[in-house]
C-alpha positions in Angstrom: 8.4 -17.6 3.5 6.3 -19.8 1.6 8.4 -20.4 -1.6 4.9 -20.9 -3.6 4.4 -17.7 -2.9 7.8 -15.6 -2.2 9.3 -17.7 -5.5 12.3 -15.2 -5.1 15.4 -17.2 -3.4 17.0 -13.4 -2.5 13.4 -12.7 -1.0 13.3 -15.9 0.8 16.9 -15.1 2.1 16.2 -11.8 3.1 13.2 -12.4 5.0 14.8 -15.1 6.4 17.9 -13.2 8.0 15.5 -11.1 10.2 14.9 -14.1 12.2 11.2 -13.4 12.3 8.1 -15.2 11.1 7.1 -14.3 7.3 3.6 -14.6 7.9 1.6 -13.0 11.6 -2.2 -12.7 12.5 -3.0 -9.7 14.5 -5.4 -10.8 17.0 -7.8 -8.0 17.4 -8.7 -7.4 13.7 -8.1 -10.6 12.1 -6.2 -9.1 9.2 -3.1 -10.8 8.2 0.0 -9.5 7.9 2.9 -9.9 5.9 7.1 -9.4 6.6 9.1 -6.9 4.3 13.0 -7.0 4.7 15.6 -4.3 5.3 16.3 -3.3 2.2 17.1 -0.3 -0.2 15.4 0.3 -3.5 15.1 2.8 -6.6 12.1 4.8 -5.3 9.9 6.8 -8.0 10.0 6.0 -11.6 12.5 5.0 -13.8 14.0 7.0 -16.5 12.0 5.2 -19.6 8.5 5.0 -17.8 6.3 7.0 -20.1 3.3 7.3 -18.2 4.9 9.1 -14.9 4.4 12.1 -13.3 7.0 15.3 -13.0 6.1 14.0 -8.8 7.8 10.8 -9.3 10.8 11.9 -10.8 13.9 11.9 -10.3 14.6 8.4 -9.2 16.9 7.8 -5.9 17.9 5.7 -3.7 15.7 4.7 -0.6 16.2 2.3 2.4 14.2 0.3 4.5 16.3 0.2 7.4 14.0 -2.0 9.6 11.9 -4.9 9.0 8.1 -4.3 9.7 4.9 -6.3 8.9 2.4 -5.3 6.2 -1.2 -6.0 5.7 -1.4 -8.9 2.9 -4.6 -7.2 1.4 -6.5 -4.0 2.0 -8.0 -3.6 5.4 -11.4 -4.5 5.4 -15.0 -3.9 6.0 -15.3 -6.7 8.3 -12.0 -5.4 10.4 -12.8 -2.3 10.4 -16.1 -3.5 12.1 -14.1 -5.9 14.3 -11.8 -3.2 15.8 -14.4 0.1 15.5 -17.7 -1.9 16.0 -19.0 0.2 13.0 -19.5 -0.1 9.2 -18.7 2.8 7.1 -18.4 2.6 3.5 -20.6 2.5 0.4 -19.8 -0.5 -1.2 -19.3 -2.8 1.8 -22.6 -3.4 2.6 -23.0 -4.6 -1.4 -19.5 -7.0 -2.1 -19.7 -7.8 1.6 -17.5 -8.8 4.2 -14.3 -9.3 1.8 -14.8 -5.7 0.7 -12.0 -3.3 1.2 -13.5 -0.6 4.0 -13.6 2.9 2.1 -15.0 6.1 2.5 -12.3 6.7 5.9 -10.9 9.6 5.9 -6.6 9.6 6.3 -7.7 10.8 10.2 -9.9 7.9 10.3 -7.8 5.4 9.1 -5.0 6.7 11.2 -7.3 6.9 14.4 -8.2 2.4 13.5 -4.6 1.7 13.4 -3.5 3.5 16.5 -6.7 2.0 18.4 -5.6 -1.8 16.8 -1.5 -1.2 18.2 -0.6 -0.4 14.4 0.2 3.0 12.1 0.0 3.5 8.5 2.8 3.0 6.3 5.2 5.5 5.3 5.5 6.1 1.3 8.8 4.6 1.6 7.3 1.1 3.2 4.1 0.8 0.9 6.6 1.2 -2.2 9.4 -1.0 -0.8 6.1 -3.8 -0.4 5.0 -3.0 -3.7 8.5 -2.6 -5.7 9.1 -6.3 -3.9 12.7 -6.1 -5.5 11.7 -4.9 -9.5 12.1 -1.8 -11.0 9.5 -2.3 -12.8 5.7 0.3 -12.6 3.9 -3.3 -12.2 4.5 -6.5 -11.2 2.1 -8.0 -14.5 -0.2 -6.5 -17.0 -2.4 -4.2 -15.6 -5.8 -5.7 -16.3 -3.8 -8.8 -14.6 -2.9 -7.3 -11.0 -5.5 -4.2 -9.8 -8.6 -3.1 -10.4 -8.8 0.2 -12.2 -11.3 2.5 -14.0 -11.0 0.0 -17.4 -11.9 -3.5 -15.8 -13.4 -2.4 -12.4 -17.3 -2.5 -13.5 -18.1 0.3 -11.0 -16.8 -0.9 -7.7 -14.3 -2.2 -5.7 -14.1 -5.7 -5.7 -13.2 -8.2 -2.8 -9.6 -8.3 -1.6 -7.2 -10.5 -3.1 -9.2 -11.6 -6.6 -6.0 -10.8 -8.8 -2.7 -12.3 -8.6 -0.2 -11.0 -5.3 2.9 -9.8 -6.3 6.2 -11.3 -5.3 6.4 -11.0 -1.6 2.8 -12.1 -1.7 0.8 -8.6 -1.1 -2.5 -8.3 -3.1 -4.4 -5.5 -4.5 -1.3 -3.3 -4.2 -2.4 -2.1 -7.2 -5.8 -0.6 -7.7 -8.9 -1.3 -6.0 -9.2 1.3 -3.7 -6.1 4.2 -3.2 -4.4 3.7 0.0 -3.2 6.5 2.3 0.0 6.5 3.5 1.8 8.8 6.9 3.6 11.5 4.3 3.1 14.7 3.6 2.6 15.4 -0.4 5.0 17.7 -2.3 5.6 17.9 -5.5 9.2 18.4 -4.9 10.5 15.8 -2.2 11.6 13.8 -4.5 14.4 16.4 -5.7 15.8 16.9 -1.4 14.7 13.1 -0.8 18.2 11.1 0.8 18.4 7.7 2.8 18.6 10.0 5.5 15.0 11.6 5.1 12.6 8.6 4.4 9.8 10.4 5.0 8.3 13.0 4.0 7.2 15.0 7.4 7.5 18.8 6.2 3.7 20.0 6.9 1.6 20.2 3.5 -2.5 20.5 3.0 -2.6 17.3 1.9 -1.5 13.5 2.3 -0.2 10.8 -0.1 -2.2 8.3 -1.2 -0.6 4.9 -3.2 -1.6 2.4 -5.8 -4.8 3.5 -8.0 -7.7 2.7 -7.5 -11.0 1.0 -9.1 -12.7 4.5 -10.6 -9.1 6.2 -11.1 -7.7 5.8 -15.0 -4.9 2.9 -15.2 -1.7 4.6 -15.2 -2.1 5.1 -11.7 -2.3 1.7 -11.0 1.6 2.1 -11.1 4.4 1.1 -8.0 5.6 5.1 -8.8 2.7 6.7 -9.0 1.6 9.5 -6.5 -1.7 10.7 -5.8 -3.0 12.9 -2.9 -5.9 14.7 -1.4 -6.7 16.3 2.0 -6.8 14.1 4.8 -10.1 14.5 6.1 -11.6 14.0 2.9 -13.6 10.6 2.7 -13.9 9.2 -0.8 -15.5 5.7 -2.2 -12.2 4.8 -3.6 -10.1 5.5 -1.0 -9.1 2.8 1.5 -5.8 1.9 3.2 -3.7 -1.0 5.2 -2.0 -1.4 7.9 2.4 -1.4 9.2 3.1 -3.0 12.4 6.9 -3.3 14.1 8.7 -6.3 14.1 9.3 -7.4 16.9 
């Protein structure tokens, strides 16, 4: 890992025991992707976070028991375009090719990732990228690290403008919500183990992580949990992309 970037030495160490490359280019898209070490982390939000949900509490253990690859920034509209041959999406034919794709439904986005070899992540991998060791919501000041409703202007705004955060992700925060494989319940957290990473109990709905440009700040948190049904299709709803390593 590039230690201008991963400035973490237990980071660097971690990713380095996989035996893997830190950094990967996925042929068919173009998009970038990033390594994420086994590891286990406090998933949900910690006792004195004031702005969290009853949905991200109580705090517990989770693992990541298997290294995988994670998309650096936000897919986008040109790899959607790349892989599909199509442009959906409001704003991506105004901020351009950087633009994080949007308006995809969770079937949609699901449906790109299986055609490009690759899944969406499970709310356990997105907040193991995101947490990147801390405990703490963010990884800077909020008007620092995402785009939300306060700073946004109006729109997304092209992947990876702010800061990354310390395994080098961008725009985990903000910009546009990204869905992730889980089912949403308001209660998982409270029956949530090592053993049961995921979430898989059928619900009406899917999670969706890390806030987005038109939602209010506080969900521009690591904890926080939003969700909606999954073939709903909403400017401010985007996603990236997990793929095995191998």
């Amino acid at each position: 890992a590039d230690p201008s970037v991963v400035t973490d030495p237990s980071l660097r160490a971690a990713i380095a025991a996989t035996g893997r490359p830190w950094r990967v280019r996925h042929r068919r898209s173009g998009m970038e992707l990033l390594l994420v070490p086994p590891m286990v982390f406090e998933r949900g939000a910690a006792p004195g976070d004031g702005e969290a949900a009853d949905d991200e509490r109580p705090a517990h253990a989770a693992a990541v028991t298997a290294a995988f690859y994670l998309g650096r920034y936000e897919v986008t509209a040109a790899q959607w375009e790349a892989v599909t041959g199509e442009r959906p999406g409001f704003f991506s034919a105004v901020n351009g090719e950087g633009a994080p794709i949007e308006s995809v439904s969770y079937f949609a986005g699901q449906a790109f990732a299986s055609a490009a070899g690759l899944s969406l992540p499970t709310e356990s991998q997105w907040e193991a990228a995101c947490r990147a060791g801390s405990s703490e919501p963010r990884h800077g000041l909020l008007d620092d690290v995402g785009w939300h409703r306060g700073n946004a202007g109006g729109r997304p705004h092209p992947v990876g403008s702010l800061p990354a955060n310390a395994l080098g992700f961008h725009d985990m925060l903000g910009n546009v919500w990204e869905w992730t494989l889980d089912y949403h319940s308001d209660s998982y957290y409270e029956r949530s183990s090592l053993e049961s990473p995921r979430n898989t109990t059928f619900a009406s709905n899917r999670v969706m992580r890390g806030g987005s440009w038109s939602f209010a700040g506080n969900g521009s948190r690591t904890p926080y949990r939003y969700y909606s049904n999954p073939s709903a299709r909403d400017d401010a709803v985007g996603f990236r992309c997990v793929a095995e390593a191998r």
